[in-house]
DRENTIDREN-92628 format. One record per residue: residue number from 1; residue in one letter; z, y, x of N, C-alpha, C in turn. Coordinates in nm, 3 decimals, always signed. Atoms other than C-alpha are relative to their C-alpha. Layout:
<sites>
{seq: NUM, type: a, n_z: Z, n_y: Y, n_x: X, ca_z: Z, ca_y: Y, ca_x: X, c_z: Z, c_y: Y, c_x: X}
...
</sites>
This chain:
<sites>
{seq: 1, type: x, n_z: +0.054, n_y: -0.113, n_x: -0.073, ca_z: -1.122, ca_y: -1.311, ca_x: -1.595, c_z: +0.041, c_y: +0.133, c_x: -0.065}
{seq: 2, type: x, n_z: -0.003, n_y: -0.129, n_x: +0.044, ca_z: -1.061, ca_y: -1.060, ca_x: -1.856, c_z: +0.161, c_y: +0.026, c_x: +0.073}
{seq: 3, type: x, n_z: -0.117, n_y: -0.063, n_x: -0.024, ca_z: -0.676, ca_y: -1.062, ca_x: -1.785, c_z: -0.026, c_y: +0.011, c_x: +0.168}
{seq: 4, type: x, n_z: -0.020, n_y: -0.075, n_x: -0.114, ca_z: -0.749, ca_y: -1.047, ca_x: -1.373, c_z: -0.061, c_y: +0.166, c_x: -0.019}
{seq: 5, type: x, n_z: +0.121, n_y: -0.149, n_x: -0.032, ca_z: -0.987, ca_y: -0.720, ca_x: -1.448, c_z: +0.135, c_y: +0.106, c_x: -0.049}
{seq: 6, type: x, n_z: -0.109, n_y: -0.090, n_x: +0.027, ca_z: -0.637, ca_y: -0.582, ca_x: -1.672, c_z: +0.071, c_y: +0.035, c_x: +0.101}
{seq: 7, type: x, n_z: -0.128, n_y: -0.061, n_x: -0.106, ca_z: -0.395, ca_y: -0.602, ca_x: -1.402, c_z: -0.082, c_y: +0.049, c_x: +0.133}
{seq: 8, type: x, n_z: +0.026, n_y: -0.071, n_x: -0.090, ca_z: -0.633, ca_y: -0.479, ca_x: -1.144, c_z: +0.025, c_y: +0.153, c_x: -0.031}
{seq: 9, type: x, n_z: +0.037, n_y: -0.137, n_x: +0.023, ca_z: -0.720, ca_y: -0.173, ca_x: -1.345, c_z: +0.170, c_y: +0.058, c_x: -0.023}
{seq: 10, type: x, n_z: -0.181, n_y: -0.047, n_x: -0.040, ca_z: -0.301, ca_y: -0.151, ca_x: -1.391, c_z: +0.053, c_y: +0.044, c_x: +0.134}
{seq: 11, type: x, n_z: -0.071, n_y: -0.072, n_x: -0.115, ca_z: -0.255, ca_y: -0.130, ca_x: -1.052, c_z: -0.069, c_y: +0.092, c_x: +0.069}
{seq: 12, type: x, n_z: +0.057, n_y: -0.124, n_x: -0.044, ca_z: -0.517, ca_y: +0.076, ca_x: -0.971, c_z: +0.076, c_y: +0.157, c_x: -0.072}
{seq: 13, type: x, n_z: -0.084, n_y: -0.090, n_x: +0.053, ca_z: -0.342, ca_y: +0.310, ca_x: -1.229, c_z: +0.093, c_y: +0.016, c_x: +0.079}
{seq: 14, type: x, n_z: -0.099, n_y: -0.011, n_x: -0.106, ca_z: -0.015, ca_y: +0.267, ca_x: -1.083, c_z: -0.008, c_y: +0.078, c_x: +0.121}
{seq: 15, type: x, n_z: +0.025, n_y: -0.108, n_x: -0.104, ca_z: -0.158, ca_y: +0.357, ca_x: -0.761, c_z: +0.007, c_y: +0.096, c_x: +0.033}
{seq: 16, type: x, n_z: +0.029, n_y: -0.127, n_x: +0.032, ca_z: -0.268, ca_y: +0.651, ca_x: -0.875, c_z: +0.099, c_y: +0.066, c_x: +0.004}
{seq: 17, type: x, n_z: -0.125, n_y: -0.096, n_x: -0.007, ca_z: +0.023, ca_y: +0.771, ca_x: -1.018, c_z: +0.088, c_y: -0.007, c_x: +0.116}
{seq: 18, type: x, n_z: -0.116, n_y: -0.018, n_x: -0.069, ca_z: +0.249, ca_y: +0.688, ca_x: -0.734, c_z: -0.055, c_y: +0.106, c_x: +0.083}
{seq: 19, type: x, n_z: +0.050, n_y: -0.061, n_x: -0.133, ca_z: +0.000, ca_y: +0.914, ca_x: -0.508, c_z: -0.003, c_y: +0.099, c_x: -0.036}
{seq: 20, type: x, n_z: -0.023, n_y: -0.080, n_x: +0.081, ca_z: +0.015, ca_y: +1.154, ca_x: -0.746, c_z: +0.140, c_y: +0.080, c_x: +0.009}
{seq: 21, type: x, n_z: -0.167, n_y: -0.014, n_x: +0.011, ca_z: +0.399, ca_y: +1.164, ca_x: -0.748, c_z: +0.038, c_y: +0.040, c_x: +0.156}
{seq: 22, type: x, n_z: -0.059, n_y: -0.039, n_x: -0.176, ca_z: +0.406, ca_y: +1.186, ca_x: -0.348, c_z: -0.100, c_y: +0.134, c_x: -0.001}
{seq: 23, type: x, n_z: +0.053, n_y: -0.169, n_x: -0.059, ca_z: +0.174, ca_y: +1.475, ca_x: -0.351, c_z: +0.098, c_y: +0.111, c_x: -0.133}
{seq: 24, type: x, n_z: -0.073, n_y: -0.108, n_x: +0.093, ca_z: +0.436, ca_y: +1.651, ca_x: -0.632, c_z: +0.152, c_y: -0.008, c_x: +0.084}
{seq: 25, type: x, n_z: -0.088, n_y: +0.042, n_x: -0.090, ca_z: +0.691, ca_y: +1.505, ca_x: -0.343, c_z: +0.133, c_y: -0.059, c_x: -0.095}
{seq: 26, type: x, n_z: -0.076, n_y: +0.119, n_x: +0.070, ca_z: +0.881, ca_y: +1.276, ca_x: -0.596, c_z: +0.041, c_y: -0.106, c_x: +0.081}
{seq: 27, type: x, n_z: -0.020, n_y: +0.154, n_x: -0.057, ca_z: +1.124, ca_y: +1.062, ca_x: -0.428, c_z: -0.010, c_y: -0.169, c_x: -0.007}
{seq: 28, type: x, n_z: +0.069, n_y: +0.142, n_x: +0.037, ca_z: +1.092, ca_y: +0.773, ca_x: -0.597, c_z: -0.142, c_y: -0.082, c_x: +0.010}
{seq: 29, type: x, n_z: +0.150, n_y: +0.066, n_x: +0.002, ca_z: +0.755, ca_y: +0.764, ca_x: -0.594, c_z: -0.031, c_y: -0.048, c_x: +0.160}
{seq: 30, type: x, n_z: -0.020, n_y: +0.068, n_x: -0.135, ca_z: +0.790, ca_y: +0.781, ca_x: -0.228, c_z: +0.049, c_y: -0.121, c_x: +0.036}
{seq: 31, type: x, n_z: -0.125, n_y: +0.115, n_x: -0.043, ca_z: +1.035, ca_y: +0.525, ca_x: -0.220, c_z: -0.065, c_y: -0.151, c_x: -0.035}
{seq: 32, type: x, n_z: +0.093, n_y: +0.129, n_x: +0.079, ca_z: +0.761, ca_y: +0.274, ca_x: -0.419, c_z: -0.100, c_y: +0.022, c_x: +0.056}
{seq: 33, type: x, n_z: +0.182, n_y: +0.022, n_x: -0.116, ca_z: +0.450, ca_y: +0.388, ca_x: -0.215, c_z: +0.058, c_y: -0.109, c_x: +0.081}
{seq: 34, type: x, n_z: -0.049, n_y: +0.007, n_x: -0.119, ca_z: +0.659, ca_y: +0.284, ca_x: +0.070, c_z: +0.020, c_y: -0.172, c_x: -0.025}
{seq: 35, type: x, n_z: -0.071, n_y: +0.158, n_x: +0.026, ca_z: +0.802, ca_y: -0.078, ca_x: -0.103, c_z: -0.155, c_y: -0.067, c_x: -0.011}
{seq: 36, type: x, n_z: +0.142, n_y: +0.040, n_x: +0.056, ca_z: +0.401, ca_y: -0.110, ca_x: -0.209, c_z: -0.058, c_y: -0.074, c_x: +0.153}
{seq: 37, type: x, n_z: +0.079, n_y: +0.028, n_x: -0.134, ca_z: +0.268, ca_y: -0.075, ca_x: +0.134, c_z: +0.063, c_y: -0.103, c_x: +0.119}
{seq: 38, type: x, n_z: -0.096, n_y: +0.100, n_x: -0.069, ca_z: +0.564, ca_y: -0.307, ca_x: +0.281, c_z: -0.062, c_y: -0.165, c_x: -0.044}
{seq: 39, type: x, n_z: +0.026, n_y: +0.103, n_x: +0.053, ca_z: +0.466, ca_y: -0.549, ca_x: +0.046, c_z: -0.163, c_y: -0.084, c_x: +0.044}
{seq: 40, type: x, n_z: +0.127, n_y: -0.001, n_x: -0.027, ca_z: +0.081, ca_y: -0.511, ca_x: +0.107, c_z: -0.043, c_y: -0.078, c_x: +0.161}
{seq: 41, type: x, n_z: -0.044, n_y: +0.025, n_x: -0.147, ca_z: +0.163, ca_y: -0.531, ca_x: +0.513, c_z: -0.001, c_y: -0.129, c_x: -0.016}
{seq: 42, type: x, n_z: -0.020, n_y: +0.164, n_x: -0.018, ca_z: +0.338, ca_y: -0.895, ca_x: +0.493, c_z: -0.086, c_y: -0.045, c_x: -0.108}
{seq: 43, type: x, n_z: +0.091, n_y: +0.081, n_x: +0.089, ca_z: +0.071, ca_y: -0.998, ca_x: +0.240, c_z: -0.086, c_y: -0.029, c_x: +0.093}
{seq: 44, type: x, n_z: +0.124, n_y: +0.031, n_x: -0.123, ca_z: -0.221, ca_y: -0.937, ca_x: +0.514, c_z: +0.066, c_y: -0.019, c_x: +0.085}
{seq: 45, type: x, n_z: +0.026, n_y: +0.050, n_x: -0.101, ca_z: -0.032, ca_y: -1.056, ca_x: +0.758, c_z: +0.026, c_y: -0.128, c_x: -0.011}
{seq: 46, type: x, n_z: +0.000, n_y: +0.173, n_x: +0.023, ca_z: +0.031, ca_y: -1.396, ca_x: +0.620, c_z: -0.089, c_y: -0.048, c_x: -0.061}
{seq: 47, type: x, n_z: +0.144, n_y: +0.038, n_x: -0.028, ca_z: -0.324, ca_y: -1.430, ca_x: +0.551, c_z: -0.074, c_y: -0.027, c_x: +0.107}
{seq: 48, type: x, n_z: +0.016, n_y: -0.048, n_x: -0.081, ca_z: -0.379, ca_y: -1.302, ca_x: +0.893, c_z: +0.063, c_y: -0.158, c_x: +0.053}
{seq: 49, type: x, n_z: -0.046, n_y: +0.076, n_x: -0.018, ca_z: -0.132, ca_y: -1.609, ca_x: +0.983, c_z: -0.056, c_y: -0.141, c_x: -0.020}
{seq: 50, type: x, n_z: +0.033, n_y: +0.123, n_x: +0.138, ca_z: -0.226, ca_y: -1.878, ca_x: +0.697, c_z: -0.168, c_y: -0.063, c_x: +0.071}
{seq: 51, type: x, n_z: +0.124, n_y: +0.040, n_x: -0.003, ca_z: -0.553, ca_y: -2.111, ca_x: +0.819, c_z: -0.056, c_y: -0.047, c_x: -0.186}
{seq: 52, type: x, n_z: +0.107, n_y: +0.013, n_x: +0.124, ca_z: -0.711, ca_y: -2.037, ca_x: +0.439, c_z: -0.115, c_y: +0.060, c_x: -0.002}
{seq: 53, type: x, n_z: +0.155, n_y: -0.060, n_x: +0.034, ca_z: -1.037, ca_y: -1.881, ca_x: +0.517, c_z: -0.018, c_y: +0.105, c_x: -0.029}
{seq: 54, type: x, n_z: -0.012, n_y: -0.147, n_x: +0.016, ca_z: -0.961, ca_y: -1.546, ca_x: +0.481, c_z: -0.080, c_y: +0.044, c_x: +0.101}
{seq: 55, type: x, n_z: +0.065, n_y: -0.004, n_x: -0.054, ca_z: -1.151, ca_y: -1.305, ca_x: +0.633, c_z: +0.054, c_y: +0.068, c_x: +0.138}
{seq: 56, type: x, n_z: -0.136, n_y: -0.089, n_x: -0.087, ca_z: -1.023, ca_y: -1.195, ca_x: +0.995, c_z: -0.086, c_y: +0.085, c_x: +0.096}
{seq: 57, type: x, n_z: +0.065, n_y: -0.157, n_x: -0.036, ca_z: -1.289, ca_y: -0.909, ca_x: +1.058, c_z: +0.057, c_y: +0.086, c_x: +0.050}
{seq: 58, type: x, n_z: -0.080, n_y: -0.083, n_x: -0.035, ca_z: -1.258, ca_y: -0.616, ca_x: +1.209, c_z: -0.005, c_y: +0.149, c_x: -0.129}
{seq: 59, type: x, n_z: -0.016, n_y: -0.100, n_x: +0.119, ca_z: -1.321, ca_y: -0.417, ca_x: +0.840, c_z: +0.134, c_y: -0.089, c_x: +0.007}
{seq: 60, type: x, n_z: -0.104, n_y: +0.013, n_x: +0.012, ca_z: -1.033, ca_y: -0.640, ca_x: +0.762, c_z: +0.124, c_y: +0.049, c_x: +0.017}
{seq: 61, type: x, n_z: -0.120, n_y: -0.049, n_x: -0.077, ca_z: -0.788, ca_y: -0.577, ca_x: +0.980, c_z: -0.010, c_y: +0.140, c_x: -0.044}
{seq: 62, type: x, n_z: +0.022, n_y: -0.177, n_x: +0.024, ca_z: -0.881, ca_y: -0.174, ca_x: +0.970, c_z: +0.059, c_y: -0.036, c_x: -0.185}
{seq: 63, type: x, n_z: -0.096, n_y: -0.061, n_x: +0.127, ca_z: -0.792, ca_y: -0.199, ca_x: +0.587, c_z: +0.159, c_y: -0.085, c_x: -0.019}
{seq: 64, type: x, n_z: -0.143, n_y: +0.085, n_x: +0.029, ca_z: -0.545, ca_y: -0.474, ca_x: +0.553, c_z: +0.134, c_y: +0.028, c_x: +0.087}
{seq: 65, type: x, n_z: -0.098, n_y: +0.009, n_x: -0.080, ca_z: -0.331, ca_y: -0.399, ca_x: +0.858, c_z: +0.050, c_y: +0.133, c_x: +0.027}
{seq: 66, type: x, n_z: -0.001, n_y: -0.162, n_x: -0.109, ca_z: -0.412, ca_y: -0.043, ca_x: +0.971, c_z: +0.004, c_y: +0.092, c_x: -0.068}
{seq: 67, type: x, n_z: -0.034, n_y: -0.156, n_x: +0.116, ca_z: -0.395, ca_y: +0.151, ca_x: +0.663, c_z: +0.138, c_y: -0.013, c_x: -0.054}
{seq: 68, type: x, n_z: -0.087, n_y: +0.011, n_x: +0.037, ca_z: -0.119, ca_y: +0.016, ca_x: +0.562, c_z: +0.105, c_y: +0.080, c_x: +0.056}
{seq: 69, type: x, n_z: -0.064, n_y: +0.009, n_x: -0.105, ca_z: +0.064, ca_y: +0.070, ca_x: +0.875, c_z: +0.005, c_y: +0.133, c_x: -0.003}
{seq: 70, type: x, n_z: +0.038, n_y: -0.178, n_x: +0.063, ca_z: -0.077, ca_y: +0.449, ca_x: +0.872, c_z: +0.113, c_y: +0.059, c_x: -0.108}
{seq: 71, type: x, n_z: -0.082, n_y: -0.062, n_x: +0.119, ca_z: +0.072, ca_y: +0.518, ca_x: +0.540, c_z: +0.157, c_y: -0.044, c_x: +0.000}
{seq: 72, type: x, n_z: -0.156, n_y: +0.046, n_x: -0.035, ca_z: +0.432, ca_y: +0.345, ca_x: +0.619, c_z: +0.002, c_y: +0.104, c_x: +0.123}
{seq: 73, type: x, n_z: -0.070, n_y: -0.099, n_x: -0.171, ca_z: +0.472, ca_y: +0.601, ca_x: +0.968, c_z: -0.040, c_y: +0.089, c_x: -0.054}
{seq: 74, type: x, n_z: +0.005, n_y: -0.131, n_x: +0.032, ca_z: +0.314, ca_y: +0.905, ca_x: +0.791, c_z: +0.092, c_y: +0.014, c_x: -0.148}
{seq: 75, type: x, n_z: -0.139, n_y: -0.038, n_x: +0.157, ca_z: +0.577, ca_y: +0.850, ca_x: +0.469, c_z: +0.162, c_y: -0.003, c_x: +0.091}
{seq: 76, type: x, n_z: -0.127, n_y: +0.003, n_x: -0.056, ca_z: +0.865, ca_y: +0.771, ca_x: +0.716, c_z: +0.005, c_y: +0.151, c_x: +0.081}
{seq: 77, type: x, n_z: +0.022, n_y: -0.110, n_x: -0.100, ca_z: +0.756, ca_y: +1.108, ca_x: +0.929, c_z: +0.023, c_y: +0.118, c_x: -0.088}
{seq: 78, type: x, n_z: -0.038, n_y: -0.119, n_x: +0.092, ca_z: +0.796, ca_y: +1.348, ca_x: +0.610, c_z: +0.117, c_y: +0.025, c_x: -0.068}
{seq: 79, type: x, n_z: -0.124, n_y: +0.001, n_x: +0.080, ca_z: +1.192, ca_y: +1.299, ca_x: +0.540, c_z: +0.005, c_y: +0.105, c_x: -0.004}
{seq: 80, type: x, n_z: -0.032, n_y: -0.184, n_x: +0.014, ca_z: +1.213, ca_y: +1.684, ca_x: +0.639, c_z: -0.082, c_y: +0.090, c_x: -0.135}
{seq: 81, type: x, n_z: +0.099, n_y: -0.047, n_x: +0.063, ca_z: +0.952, ca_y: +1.759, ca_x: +0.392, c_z: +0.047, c_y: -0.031, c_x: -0.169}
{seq: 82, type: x, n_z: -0.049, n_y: +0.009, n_x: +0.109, ca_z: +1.095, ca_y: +1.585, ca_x: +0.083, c_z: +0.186, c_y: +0.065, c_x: -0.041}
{seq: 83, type: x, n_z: -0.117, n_y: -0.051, n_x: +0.030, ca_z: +1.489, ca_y: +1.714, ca_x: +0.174, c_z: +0.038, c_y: +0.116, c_x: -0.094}
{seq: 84, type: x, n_z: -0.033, n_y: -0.122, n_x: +0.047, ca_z: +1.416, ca_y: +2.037, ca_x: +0.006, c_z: +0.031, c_y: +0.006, c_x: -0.139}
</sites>
């Protein structure tokens, strides 16, 4: 347990900084929100898929599917914004 509680609080870090880095408009960081939330996407949806008992709510969906989704079309919608 102790090492799941490390790598949560790692990627909560992480997080951070990458959101951090897109509001200083750092491409890279963009470029890793973007691989994050790709990744995040096909995770819930092959839960979404998978008969393991997951949960297929409608909080679910709203975070697992719909924020994701959100943040992938409002990072693809600001190329004009990072060109400068």
């Amino acid at each position: 347990m102790l090492g799941l509680g490390i790598a949560s609080l790692l990627l909560a870090l992480a997080t951070c900084l990458l959101a951090i880095g897109v509001i200083w408009r750092r491409r890279i960081a963009r470029r890793w929100v973007f691989v994050l939330e790709v990744v995040c996407l096909v995770g819930s949806l092959l839960l979404l898929v998978l008969p393991i008992g997951a949960n297929h709510g409608p909080v679910a969906l709203m975070t697992n599917v719909a924020i994701p989704i959100g943040v992938i079309v409002l990072l693809r919608g600001q190329r004009q914004a990072f060109s400068s």
